[in-house]
C-alpha positions as CSV (number, residue, x, y, z in Angstrom):
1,X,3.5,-4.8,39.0
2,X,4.6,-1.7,36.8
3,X,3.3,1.3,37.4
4,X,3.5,2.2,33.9
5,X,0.9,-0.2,32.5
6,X,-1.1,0.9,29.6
7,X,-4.6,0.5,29.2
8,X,-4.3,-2.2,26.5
9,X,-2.5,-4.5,29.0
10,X,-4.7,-3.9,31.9
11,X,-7.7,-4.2,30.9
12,X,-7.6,-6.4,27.8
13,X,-4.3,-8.5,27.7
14,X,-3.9,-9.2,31.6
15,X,-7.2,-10.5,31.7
16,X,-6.7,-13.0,29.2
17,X,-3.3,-14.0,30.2
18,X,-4.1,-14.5,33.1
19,X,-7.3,-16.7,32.5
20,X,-5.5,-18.7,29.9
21,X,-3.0,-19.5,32.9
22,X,-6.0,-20.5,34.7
23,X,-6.7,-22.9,32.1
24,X,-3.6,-24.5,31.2
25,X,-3.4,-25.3,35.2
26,X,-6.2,-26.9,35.2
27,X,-5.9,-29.2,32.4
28,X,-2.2,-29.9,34.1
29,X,-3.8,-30.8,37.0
30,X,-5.6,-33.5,35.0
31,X,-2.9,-34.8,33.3
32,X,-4.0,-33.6,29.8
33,X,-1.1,-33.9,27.2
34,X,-0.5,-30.5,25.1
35,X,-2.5,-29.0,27.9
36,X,-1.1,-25.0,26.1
37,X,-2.4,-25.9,22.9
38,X,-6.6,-26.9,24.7
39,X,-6.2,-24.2,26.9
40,X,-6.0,-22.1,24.1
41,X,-8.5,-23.7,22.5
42,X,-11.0,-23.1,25.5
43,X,-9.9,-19.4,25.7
44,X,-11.1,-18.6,22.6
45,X,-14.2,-20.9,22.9
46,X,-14.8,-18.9,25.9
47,X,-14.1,-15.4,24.4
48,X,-16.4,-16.0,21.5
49,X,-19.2,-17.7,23.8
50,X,-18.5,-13.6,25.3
51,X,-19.3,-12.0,22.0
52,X,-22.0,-14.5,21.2
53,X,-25.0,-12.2,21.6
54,X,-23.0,-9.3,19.7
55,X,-22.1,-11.4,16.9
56,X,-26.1,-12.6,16.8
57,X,-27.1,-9.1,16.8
58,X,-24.9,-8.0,14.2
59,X,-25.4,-10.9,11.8
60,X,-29.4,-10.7,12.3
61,X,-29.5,-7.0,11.4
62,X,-27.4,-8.0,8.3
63,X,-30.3,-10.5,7.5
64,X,-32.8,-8.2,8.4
65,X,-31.0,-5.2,5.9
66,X,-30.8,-7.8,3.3
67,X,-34.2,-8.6,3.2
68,X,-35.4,-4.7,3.3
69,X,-33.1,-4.7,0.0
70,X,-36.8,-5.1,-2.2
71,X,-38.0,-1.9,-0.5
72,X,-34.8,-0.2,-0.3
73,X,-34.3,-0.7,-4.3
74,X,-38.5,0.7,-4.6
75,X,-37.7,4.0,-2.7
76,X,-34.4,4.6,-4.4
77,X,-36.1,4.4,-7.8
78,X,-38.7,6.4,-6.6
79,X,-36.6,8.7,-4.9
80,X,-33.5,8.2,-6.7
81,X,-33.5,12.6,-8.1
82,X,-34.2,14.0,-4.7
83,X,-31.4,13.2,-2.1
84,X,-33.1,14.5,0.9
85,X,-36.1,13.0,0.4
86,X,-34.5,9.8,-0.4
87,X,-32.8,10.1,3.2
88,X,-35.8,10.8,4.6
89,X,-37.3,7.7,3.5
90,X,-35.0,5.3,4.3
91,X,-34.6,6.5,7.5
92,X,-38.1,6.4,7.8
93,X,-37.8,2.3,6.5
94,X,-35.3,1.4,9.2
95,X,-37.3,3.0,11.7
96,X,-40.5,1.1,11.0
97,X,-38.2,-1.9,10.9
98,X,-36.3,-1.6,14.3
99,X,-32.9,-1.4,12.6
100,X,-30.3,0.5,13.0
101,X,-27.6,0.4,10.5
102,X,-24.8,2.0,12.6
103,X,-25.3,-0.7,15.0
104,X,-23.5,-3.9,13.3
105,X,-20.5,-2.0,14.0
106,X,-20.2,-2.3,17.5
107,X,-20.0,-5.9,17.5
108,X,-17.3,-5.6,15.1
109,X,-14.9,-3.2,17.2
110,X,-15.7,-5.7,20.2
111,X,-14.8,-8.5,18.3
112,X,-11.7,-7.1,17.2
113,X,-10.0,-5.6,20.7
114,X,-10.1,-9.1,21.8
115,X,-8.4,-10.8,18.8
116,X,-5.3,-7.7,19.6
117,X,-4.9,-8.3,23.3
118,X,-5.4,-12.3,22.6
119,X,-2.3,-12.1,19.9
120,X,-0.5,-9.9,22.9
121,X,-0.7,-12.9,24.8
122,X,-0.4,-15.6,22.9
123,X,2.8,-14.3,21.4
124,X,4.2,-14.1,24.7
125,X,3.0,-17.2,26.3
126,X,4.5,-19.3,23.3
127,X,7.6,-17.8,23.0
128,X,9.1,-18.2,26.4
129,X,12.8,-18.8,25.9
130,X,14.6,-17.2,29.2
131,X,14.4,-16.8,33.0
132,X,14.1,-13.2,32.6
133,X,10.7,-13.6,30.1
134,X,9.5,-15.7,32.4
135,X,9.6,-13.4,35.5
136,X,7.7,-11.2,32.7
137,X,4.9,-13.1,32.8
138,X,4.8,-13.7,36.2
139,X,4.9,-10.3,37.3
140,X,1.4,-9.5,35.0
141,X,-0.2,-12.2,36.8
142,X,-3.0,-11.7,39.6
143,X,-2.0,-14.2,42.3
144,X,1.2,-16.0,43.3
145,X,-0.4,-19.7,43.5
146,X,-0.5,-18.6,39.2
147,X,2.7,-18.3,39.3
148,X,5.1,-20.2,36.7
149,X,7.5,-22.2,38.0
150,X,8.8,-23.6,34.6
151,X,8.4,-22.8,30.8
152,X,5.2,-24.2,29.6
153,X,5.3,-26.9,26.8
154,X,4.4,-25.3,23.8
155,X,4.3,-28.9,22.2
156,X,1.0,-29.5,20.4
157,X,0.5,-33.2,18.5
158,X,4.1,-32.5,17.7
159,X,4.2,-29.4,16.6
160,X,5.3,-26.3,18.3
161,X,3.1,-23.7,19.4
162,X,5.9,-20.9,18.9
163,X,7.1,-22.1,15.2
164,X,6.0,-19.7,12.3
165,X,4.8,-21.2,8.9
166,X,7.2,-19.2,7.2
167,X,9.7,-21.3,8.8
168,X,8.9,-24.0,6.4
169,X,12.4,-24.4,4.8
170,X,13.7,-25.7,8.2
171,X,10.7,-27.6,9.5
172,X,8.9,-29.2,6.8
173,X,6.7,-28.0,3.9
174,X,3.8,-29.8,5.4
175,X,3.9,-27.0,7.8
176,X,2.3,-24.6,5.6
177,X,-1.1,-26.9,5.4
178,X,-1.8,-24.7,8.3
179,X,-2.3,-21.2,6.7
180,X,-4.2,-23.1,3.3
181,X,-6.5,-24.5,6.5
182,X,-6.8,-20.9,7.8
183,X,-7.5,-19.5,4.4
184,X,-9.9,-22.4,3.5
185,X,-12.3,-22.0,6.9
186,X,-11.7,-18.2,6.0
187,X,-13.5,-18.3,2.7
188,X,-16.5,-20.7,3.8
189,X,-17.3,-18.4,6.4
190,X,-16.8,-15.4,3.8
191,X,-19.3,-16.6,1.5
192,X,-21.7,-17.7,4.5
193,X,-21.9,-14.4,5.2
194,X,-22.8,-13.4,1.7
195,X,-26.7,-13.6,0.6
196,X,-27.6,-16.4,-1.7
197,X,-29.4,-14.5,-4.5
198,X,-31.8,-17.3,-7.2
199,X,-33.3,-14.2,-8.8
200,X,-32.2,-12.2,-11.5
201,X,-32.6,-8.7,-11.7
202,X,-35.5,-7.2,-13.7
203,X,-33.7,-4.3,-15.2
204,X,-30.3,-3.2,-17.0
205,X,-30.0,-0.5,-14.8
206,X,-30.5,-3.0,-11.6
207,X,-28.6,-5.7,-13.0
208,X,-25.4,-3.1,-13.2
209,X,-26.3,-2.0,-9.1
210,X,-26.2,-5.6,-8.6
211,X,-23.1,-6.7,-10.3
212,X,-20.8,-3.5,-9.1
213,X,-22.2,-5.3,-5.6
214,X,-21.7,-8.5,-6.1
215,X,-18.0,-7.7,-7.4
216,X,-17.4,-5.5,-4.2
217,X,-18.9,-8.4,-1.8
218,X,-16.8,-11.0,-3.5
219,X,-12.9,-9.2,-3.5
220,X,-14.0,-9.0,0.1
221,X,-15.5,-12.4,0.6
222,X,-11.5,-13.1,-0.5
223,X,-9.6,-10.4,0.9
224,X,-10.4,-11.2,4.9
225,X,-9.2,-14.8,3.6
226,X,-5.8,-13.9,2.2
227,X,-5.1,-11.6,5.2
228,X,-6.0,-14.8,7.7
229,X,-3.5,-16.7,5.5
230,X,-0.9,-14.4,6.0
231,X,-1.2,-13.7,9.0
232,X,-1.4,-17.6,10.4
233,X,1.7,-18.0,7.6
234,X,3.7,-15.0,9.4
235,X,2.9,-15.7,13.1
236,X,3.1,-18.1,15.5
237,X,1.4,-21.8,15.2
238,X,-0.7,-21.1,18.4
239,X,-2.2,-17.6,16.9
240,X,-3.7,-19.7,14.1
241,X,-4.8,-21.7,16.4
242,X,-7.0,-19.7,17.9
243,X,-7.8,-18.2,14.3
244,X,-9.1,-21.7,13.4
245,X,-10.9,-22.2,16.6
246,X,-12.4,-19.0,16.2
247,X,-13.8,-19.0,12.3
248,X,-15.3,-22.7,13.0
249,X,-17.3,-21.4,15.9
250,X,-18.9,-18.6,13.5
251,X,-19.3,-20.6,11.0
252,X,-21.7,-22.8,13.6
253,X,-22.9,-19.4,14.5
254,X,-23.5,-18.2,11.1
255,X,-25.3,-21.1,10.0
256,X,-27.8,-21.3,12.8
257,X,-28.8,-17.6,12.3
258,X,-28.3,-17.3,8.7
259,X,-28.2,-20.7,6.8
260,X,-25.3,-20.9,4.5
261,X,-25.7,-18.2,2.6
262,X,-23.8,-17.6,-1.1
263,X,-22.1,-21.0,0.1
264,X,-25.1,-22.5,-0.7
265,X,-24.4,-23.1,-4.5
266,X,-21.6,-24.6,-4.0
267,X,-23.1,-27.5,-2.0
268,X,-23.9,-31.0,-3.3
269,X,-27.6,-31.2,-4.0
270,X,-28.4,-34.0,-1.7
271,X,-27.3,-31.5,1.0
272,X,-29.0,-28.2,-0.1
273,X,-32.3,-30.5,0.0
274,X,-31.6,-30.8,4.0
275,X,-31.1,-26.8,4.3
């Protein structure tokens, strides 16, 4: 093994390369067709069963911060003129709550370092295409019996793992179904995470605060979408694979912690009755 490993790859990317190997033996071992394609499939369940508790942290202080939002909107009418004292008393707030507003973040930057070293990996283990890349990968894994002997099949239900959606013009325009799914789980988990709001505000004044909001919330409720899409459009198959796996496992999440959120009004009836 280099010598001259960074800290990304040893303590991030190796890891998960490694355990993905893990995986896809295992699932050879039982015979399983498209074994690549489940074992990444079973990483990523298994990276965000990992972040689990963060994520539940995170989106249960969001919860928490929306419901303070009556008090929060008291004090800052109260307060509004006197900066300091308006500081004062909403730290004051989240300290009678338990909350801590700085402390959503950290589930965020955890979540994230995974995704990076994950996309390290996956763009290496799909794109195989020489001797010499393969005694690449070998040489970053932990023990021998690990050891590839062969290229893996990055065949998944036909598809392969390594193609790019922007390929399209050479492999099929049904390809690109697979970014407008990315994008599509993207944006019901984006407005899951947005508060469903059936009251109006009472005031001009408030009704401006809350539409400047609700225009913020929404371009990002739609940006983190787009940027999915282009990145599952731009990237290998088995990156939005994992993107997929991923969003539909929050989206369980979300809705077990919060309910469905600003997705709520655009259910059928019958179903919001069941919520």
């Amino acid at each position: 093994r280099s010598n001259n490993m960074n800290p990304f790859d040893l303590f991030l990317a190796d890891p998960i390369l490694n355990l993905l190997i893990v995986i896809n033996k295992l699932l050879e071992a039982v015979s399983l067709p498209y074994s690549l394609g489940f074992a990444i499939i079973l990483l990523t369940a298994f990276l965000k069963l990992l972040t689990w508790p963060l994520t539940a942290s995170q989106l249960k202080s969001t919860k928490k911060m929306a419901d303070l939002k009556p008090h929060m909107d008291r004090i800052k009418k109260q307060f509004g003129d006197d900066k300091t004292k308006l500081q004062l008393e909403m730290t004051k707030l989240y300290k009678e709550q338990g909350i801590n507003p700085l402390a959503s973040c950290l589930p965020i930057i955890v979540q994230i370092l995974p995704f990076f070293a994950l996309y390290s990996v996956l763009t290496k283990a799909v794109s195989i295409n020489s001797a010499d890349a393969l005694a690449k990968i070998n040489e970053r894994l932990y023990f021998s019996f690990l050891h590839l002997q062969n290229v893996p099949s990055a065949d998944f239900f036909g598809i392969n793992l390594a193609t790019k959606p922007n390929e399209w013009r050479t492999i099929g325009v049904f390809i690109l179904l697979i970014p407008v799914v990315t994008a599509l789980f993207q944006l019901v988990q984006s407005q899951m995470m947005l508060p469903h709001k059936e009251k109006a505000p009472k005031d001009k004044k408030e009704k401006a605060e809350e539409d400047m909001s609700a225009q913020i919330q929404s371009q990002m409720a739609f940006f983190m979408p787009a940027t999915m899409a282009w990145i599952s459009y731009s990237f290998p198959i088995g990156l939005a694979l994992y993107l997929n796996t991923f969003t539909i496992l929050g989206i369980i999440q979300q809705y077990q912690l919060a309910g469905t959120g600003a997705l709520t009004k655009y259910l059928p009836k019958k179903f919001k009755k069941l919520l």
